[in-house]
DRENTORKOL-3810 file (N, C-alpha, C; in nm, 4 decimals):
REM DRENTORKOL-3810
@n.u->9.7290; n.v->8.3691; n.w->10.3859; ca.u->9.6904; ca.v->8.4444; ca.w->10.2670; c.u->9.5555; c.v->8.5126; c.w->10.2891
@n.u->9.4965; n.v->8.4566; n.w->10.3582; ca.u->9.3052; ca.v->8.5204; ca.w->10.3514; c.u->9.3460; c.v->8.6405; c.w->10.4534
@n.u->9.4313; n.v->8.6295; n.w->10.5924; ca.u->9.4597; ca.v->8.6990; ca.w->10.6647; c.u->9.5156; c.v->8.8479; c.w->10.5889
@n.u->9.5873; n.v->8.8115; n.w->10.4962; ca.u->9.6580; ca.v->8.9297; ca.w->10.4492; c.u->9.5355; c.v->8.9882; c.w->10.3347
@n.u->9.4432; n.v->8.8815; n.w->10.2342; ca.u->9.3405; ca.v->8.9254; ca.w->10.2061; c.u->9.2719; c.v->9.0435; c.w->10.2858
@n.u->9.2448; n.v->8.9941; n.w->10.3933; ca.u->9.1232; ca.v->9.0433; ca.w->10.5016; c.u->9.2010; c.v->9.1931; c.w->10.5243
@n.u->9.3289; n.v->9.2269; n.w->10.5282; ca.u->9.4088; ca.v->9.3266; ca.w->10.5747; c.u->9.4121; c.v->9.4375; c.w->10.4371
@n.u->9.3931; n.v->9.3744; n.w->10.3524; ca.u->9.3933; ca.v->9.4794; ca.w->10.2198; c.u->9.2655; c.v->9.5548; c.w->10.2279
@n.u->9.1648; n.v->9.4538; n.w->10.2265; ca.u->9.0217; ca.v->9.4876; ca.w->10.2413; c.u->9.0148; c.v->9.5615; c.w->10.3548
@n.u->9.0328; n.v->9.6065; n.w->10.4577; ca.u->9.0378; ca.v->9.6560; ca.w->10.4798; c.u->9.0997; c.v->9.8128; c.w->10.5468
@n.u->9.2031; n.v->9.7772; n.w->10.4825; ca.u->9.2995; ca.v->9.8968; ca.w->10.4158; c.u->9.2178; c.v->9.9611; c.w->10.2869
@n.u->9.1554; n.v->9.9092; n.w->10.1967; ca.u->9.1019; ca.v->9.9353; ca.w->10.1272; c.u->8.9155; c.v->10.0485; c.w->10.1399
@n.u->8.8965; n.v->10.0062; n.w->10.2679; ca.u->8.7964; ca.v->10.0635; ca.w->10.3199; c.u->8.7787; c.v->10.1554; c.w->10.4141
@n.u->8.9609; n.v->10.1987; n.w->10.4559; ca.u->9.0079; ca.v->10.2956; ca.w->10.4955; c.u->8.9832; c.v->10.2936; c.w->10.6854
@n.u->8.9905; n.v->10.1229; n.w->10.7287; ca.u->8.9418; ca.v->10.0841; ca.w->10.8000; c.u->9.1346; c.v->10.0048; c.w->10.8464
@n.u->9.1599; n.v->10.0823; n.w->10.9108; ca.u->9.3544; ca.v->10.0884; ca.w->10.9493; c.u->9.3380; c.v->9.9693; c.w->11.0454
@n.u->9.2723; n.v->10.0307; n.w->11.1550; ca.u->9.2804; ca.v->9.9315; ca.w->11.2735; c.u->9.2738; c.v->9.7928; c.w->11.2513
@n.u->9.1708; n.v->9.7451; n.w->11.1500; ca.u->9.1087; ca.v->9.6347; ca.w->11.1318; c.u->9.2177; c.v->9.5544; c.w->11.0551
@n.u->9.2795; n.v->9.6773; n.w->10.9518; ca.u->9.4496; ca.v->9.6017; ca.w->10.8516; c.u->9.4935; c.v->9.6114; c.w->10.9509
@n.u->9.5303; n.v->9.6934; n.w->11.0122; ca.u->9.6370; ca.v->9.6668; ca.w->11.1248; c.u->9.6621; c.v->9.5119; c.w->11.2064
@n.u->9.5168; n.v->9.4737; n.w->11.2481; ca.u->9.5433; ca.v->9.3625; ca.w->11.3405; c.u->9.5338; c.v->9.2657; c.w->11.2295
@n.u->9.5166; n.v->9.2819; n.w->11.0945; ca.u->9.5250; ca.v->9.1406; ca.w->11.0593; c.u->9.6637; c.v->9.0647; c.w->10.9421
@n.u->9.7162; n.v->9.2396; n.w->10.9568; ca.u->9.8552; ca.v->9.2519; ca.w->10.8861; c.u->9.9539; c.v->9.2152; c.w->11.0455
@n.u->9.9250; n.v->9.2298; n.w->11.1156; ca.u->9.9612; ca.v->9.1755; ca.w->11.2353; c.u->9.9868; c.v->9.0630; c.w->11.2525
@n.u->9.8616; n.v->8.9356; n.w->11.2155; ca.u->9.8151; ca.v->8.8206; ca.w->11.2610; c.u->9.9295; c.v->8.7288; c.w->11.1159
@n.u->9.9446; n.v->8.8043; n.w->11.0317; ca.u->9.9788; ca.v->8.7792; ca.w->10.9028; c.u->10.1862; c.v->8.8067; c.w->10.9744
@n.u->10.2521; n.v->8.8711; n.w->10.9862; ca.u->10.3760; ca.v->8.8363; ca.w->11.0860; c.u->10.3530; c.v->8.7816; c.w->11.1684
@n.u->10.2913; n.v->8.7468; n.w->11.2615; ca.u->10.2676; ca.v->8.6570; ca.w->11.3370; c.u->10.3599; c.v->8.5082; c.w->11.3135
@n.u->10.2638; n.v->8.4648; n.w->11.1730; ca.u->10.2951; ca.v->8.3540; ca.w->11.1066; c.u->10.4603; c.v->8.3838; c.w->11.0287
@n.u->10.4380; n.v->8.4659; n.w->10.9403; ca.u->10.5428; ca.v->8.4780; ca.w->10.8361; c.u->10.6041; c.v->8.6219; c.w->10.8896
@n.u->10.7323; n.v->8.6260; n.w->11.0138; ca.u->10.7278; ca.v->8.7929; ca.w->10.9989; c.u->10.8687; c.v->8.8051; c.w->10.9121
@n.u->10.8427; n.v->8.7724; n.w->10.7859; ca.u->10.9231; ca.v->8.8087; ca.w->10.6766; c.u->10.8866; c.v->8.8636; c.w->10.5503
@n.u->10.7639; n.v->8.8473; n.w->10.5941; ca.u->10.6511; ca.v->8.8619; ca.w->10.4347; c.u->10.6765; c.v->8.9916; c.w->10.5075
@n.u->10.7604; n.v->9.0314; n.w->10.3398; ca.u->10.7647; ca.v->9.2086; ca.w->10.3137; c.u->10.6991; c.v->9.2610; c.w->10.2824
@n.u->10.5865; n.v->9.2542; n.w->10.2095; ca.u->10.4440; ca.v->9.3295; ca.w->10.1365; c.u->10.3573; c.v->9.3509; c.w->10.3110
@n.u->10.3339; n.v->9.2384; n.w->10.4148; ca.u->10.2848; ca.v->9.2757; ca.w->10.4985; c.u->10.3727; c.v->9.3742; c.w->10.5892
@n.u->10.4625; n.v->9.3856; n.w->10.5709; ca.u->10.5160; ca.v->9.4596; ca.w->10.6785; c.u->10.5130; c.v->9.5846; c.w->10.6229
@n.u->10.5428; n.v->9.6309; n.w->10.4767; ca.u->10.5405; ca.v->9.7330; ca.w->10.4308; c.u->10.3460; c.v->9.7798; c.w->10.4201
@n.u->10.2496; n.v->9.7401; n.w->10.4108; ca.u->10.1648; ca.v->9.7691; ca.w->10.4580; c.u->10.1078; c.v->9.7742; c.w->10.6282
@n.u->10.1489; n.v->9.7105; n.w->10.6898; ca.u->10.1437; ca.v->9.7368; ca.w->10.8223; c.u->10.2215; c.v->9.8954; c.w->10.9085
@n.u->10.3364; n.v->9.9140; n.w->10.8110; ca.u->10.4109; ca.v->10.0403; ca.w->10.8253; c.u->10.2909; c.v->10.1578; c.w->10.7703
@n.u->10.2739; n.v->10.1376; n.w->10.6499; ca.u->10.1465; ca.v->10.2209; ca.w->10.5876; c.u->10.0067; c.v->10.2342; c.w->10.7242
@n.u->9.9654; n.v->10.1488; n.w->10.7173; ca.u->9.8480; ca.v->10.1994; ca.w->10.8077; c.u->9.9257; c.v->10.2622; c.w->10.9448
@n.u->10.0289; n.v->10.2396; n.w->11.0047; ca.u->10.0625; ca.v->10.2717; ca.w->11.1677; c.u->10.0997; c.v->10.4000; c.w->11.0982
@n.u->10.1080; n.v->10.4575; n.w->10.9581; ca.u->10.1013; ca.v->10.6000; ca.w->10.9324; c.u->10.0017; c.v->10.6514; c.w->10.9484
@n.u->9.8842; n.v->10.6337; n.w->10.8315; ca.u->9.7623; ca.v->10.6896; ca.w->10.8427; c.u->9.6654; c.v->10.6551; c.w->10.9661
@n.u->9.7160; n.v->10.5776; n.w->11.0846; ca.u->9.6554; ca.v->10.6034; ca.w->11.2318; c.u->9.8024; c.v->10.6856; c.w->11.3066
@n.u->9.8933; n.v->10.7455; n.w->11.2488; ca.u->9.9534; ca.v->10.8440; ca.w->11.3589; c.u->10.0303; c.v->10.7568; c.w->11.4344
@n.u->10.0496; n.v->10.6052; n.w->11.4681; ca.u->10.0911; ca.v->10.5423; ca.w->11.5273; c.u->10.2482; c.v->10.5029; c.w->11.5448
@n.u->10.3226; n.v->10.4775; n.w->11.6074; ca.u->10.4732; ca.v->10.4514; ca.w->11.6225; c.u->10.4730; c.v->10.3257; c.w->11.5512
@n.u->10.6208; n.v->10.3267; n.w->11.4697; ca.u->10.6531; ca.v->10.1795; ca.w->11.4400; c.u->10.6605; c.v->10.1584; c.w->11.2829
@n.u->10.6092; n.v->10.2957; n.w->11.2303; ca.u->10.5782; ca.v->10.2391; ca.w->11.0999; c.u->10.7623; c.v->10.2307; c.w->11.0243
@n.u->10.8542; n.v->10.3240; n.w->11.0735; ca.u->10.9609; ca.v->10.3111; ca.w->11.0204; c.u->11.0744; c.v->10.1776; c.w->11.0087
@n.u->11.0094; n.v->10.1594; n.w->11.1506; ca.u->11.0697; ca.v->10.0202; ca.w->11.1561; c.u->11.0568; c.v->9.9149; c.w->11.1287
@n.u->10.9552; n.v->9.9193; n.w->11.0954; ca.u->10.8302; ca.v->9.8115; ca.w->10.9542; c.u->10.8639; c.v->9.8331; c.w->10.8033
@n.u->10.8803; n.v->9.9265; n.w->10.8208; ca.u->10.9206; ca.v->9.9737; ca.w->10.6365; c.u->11.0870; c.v->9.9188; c.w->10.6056
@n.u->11.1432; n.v->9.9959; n.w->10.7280; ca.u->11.2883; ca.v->9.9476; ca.w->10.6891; c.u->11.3241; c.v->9.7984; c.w->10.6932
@n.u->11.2459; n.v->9.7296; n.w->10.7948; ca.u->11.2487; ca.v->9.5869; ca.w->10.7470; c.u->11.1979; c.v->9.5055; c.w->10.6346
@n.u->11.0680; n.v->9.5852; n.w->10.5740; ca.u->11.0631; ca.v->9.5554; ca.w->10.4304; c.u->11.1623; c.v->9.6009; c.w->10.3369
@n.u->11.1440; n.v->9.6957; n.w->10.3299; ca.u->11.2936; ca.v->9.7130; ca.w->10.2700; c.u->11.4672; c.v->9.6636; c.w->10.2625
@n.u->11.4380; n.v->9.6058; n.w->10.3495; ca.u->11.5782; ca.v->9.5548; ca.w->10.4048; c.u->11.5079; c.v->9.4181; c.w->10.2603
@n.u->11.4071; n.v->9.3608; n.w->10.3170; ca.u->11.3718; ca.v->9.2080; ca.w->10.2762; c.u->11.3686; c.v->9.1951; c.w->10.0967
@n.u->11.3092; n.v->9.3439; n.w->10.0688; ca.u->11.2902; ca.v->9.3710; ca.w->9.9107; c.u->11.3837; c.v->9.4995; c.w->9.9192
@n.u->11.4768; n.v->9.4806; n.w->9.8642; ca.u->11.5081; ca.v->9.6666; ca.w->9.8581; c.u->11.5107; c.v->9.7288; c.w->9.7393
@n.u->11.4841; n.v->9.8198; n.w->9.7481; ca.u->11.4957; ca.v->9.9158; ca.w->9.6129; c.u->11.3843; c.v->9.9282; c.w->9.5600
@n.u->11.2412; n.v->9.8905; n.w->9.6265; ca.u->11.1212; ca.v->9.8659; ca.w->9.5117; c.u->11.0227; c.v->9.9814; c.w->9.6012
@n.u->10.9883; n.v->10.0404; n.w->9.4495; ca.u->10.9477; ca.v->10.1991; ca.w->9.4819; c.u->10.8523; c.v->10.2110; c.w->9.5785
@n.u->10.7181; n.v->10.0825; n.w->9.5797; ca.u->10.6420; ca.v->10.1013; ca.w->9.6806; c.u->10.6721; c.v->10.0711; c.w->9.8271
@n.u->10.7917; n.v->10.0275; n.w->9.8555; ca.u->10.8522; ca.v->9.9892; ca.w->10.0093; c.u->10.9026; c.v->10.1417; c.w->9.9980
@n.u->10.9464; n.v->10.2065; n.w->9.9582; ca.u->11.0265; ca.v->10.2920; ca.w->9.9461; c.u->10.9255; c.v->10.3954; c.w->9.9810
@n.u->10.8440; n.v->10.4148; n.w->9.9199; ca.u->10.7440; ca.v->10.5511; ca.w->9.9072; c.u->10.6880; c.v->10.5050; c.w->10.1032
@n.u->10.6570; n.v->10.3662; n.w->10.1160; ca.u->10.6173; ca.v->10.3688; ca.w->10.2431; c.u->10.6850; c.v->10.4284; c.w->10.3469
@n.u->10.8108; n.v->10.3602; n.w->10.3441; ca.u->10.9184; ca.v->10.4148; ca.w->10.4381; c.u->10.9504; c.v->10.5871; c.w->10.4241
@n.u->10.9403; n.v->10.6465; n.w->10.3062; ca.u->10.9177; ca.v->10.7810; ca.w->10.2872; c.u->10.8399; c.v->10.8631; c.w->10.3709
@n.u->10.6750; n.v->10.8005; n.w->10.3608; ca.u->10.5515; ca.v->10.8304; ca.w->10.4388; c.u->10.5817; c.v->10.8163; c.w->10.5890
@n.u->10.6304; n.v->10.7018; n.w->10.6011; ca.u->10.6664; ca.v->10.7161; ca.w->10.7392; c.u->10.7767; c.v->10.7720; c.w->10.8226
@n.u->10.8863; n.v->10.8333; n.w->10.7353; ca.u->11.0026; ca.v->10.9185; ca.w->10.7587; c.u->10.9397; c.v->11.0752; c.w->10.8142
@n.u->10.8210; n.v->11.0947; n.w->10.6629; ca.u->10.7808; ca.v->11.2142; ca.w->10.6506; c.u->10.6414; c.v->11.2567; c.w->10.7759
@n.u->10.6195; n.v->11.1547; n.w->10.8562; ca.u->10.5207; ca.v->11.1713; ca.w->10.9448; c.u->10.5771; c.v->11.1835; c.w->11.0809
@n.u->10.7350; n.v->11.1638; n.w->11.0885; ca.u->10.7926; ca.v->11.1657; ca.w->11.2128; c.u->10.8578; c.v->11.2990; c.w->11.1973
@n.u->10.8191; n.v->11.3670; n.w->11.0930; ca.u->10.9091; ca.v->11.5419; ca.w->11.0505; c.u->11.0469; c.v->11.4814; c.w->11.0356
@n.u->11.0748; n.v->11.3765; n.w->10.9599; ca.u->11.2683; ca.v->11.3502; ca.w->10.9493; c.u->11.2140; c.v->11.3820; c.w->10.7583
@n.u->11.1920; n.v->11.5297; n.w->10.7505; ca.u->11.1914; ca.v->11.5629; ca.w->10.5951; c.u->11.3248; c.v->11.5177; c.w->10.4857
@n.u->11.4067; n.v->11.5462; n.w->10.5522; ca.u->11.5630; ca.v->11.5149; ca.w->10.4800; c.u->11.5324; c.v->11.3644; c.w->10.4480
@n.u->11.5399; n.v->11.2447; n.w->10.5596; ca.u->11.5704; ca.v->11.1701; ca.w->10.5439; c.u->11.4127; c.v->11.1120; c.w->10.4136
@n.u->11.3005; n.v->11.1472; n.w->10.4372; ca.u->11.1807; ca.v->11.1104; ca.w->10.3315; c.u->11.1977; c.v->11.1720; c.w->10.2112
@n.u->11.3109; n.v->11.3037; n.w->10.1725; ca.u->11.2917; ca.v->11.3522; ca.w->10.0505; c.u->11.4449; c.v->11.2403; c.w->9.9467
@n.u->11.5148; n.v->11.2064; n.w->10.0674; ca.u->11.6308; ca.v->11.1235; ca.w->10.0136; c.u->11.5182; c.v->11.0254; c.w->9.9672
@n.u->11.4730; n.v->10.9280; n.w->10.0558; ca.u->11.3885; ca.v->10.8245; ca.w->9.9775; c.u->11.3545; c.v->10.7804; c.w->9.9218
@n.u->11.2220; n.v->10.8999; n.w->9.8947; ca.u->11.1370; ca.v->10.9353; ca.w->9.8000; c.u->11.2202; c.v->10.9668; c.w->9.6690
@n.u->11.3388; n.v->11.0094; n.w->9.6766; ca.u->11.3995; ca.v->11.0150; ca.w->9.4998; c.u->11.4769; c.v->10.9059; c.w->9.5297
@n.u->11.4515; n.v->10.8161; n.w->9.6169; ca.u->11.4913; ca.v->10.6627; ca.w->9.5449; c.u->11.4113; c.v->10.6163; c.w->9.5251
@n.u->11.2596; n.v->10.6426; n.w->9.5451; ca.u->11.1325; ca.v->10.5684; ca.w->9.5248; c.u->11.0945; c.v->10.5587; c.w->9.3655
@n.u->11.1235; n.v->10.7336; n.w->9.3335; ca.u->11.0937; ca.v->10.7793; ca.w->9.1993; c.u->11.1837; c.v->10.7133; c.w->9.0925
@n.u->11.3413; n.v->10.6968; n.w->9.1537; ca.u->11.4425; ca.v->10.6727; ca.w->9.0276; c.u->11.4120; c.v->10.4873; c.w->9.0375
@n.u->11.3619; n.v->10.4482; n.w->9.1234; ca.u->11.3072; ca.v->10.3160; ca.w->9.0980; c.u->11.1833; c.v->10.2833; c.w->9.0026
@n.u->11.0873; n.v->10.3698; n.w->8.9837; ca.u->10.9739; ca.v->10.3753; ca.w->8.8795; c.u->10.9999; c.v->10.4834; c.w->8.8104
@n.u->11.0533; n.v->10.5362; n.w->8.7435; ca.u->11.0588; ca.v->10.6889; ca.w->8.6957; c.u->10.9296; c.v->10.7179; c.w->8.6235
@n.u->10.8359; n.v->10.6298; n.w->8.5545; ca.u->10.7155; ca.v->10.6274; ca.w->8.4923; c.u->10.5725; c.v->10.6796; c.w->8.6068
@n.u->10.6232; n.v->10.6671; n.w->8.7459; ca.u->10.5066; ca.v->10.6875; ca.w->8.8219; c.u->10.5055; c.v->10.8389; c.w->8.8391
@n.u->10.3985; n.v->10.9121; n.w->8.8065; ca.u->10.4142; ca.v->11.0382; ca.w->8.8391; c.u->10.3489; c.v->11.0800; c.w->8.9815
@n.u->10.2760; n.v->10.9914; n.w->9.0239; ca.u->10.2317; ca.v->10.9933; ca.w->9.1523; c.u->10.3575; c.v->11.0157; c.w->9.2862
@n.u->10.4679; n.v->10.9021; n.w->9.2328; ca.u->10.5616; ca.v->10.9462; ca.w->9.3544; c.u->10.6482; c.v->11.0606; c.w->9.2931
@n.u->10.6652; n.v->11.1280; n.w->9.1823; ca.u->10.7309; ca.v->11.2368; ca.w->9.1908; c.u->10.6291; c.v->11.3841; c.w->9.2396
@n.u->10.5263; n.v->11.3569; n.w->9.2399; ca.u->10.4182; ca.v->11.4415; ca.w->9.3205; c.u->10.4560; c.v->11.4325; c.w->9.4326
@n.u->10.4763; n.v->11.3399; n.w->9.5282; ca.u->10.5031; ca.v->11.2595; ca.w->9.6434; c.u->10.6620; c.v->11.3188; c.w->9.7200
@n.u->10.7274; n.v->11.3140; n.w->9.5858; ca.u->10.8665; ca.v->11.3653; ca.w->9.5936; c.u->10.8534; c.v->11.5524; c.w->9.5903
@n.u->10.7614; n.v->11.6384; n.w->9.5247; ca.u->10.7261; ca.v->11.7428; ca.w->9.5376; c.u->10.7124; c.v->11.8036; c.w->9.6877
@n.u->10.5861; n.v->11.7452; n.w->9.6796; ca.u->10.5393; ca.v->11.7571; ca.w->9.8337; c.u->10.6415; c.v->11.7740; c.w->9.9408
@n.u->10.6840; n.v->11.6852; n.w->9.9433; ca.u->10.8396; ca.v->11.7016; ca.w->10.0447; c.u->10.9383; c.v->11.7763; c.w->10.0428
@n.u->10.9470; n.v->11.8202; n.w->9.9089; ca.u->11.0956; ca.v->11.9672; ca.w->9.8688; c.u->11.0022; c.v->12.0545; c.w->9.9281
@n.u->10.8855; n.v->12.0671; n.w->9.9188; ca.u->10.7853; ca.v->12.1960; ca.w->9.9398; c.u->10.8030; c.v->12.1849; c.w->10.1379
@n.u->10.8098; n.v->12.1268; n.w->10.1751; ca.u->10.8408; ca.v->12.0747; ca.w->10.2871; c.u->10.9796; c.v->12.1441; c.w->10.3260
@n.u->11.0320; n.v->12.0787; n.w->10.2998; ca.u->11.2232; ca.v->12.0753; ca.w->10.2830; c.u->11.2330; c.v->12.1970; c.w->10.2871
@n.u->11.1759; n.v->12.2879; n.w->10.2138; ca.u->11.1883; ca.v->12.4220; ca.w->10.1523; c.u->11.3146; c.v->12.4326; c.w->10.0374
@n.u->11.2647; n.v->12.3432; n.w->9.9963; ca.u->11.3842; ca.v->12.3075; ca.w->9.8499; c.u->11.3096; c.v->12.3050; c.w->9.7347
@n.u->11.2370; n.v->12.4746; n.w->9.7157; ca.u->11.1786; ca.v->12.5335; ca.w->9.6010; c.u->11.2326; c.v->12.5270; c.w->9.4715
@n.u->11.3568; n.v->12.5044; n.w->9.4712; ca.u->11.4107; ca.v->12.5007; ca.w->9.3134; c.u->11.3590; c.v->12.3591; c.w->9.2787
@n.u->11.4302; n.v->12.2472; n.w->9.3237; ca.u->11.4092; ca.v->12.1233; ca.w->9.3308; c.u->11.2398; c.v->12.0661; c.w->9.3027
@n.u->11.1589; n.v->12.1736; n.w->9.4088; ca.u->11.0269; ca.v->12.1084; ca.w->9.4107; c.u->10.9182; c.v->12.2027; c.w->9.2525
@n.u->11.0063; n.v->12.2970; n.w->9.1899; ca.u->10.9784; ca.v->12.3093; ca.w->9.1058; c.u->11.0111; c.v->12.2125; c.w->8.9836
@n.u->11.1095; n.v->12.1740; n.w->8.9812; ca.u->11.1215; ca.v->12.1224; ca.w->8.8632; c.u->11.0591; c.v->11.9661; c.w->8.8841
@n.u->11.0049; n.v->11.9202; n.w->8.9717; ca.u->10.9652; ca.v->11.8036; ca.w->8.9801; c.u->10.7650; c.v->11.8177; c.w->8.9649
@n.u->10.7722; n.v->11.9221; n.w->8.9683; ca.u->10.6197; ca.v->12.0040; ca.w->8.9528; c.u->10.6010; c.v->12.0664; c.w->8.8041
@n.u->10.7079; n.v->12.1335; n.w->8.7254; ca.u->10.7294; ca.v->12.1278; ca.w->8.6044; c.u->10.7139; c.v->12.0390; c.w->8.5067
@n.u->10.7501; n.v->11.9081; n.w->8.5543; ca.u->10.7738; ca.v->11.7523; ca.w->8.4762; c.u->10.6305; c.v->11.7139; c.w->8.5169
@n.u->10.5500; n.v->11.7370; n.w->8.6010; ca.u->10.4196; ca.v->11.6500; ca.w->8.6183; c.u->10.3184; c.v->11.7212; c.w->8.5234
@n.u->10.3444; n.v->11.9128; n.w->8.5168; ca.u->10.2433; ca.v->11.9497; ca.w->8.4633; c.u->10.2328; c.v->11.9230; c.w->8.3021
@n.u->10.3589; n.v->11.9131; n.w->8.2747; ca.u->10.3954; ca.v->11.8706; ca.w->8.1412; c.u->10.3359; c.v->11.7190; c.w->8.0873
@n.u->10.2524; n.v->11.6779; n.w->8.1955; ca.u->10.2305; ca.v->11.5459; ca.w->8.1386; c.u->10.0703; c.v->11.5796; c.w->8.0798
@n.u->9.9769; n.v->11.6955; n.w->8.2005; ca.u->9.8644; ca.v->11.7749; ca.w->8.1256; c.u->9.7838; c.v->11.6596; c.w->8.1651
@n.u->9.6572; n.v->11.6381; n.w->8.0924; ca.u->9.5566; ca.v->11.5366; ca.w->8.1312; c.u->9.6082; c.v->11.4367; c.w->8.1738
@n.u->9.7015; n.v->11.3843; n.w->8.1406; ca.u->9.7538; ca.v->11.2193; ca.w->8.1431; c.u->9.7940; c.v->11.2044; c.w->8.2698
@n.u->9.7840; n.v->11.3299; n.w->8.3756; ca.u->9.7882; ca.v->11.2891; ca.w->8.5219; c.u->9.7126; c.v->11.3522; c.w->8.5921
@n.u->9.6390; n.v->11.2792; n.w->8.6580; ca.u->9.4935; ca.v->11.3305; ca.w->8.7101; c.u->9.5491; c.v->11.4320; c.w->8.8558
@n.u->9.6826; n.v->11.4403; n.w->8.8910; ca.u->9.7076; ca.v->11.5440; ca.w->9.0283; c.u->9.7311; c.v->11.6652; c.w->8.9494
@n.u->9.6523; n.v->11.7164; n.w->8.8708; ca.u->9.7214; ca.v->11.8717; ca.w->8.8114; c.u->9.6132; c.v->11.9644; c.w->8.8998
@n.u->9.5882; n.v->11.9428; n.w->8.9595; ca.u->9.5091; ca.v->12.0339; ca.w->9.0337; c.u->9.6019; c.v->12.0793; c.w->9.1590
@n.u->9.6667; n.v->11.9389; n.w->9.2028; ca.u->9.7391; ca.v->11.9536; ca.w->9.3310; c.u->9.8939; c.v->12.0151; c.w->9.2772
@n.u->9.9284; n.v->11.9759; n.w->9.1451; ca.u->10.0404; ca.v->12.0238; ca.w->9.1051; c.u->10.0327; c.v->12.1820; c.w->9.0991
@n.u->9.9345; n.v->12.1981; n.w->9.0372; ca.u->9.8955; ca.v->12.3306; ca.w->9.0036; c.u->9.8893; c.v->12.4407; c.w->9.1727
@n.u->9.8617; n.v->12.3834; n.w->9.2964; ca.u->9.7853; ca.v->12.4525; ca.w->9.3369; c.u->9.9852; c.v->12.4136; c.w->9.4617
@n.u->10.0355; n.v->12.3638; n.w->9.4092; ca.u->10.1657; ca.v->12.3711; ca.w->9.4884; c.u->10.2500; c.v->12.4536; c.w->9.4154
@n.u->10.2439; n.v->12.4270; n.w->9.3011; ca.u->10.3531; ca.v->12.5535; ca.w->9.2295; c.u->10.2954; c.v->12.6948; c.w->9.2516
@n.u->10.2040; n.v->12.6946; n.w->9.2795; ca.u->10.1115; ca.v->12.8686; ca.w->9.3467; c.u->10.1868; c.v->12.8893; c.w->9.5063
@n.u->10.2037; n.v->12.7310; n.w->9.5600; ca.u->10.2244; ca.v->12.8005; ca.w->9.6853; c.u->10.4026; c.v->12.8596; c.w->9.6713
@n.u->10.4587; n.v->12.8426; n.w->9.5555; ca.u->10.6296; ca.v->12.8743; ca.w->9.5365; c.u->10.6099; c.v->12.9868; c.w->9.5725
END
């Protein structure tokens, strides 16, 4: 537990390598604990690194259907350029929380990608409509410019 502590913290400090080896040390012991593996997939994204898909899909396999394994495995679909397979995902990430507007931003991003402008409008439509109550209207705003 302190191990996986120590791995947030520093995931949290934007310090990958350091989660990395201790989300590591954390399968080591338990390599079933799905929260570590689905964060261990997360950082081998944001360091560029191989592996994160196959980390995610085993969390996922362990928890399935839960939006934040989902959005991971997304991230890490969407960093290997397999857009198709991260925009499928990602609208299983969303229809798993439908309240998060963060992953239908998330889900945007990727039609904009995809080049599935109809789609990434109306999922950019529904965020701006939420107005203050979601702090990405800047990014919403500044993707529906790029249509």
């Amino acid at each position: 537990a302190f191990r996986f502590h120590l791995g947030s913290v520093a995931d949290h400090r934007n310090d990958y390598s350091a989660a990395e080896q201790h989300y590591r040390a954390v399968l080591e012991r338990q390599p079933n604990h799905a929260i570590a593996l689905n964060n261990l997939a997360w950082v081998l994204v944001r360091q560029g690194k191989p592996g994160a898909i196959a980390a995610a899909e085993r969390a996922n396999a362990l928890l399935p259907g839960r939006a934040p394994i989902l959005d991971t495995l997304a991230s890490a679909q969407a960093a290997e350029d397999r857009i198709a397979d991260a925009v499928q995902t990602q609208r299983l990430a969303s229809a798993a929380s439908p309240g998060d507007p963060d992953l239908k931003l998330t889900l945007a991003r990727y039609l904009v990608r995809a080049g599935d402008r109809e789609s990434a409008r109306k999922q950019l439509a529904e965020l701006a409509a939420l107005g203050d109550r979601f702090k990405g209207q800047a990014e919403v705003q500044t993707l529906m410019n790029s249509l």
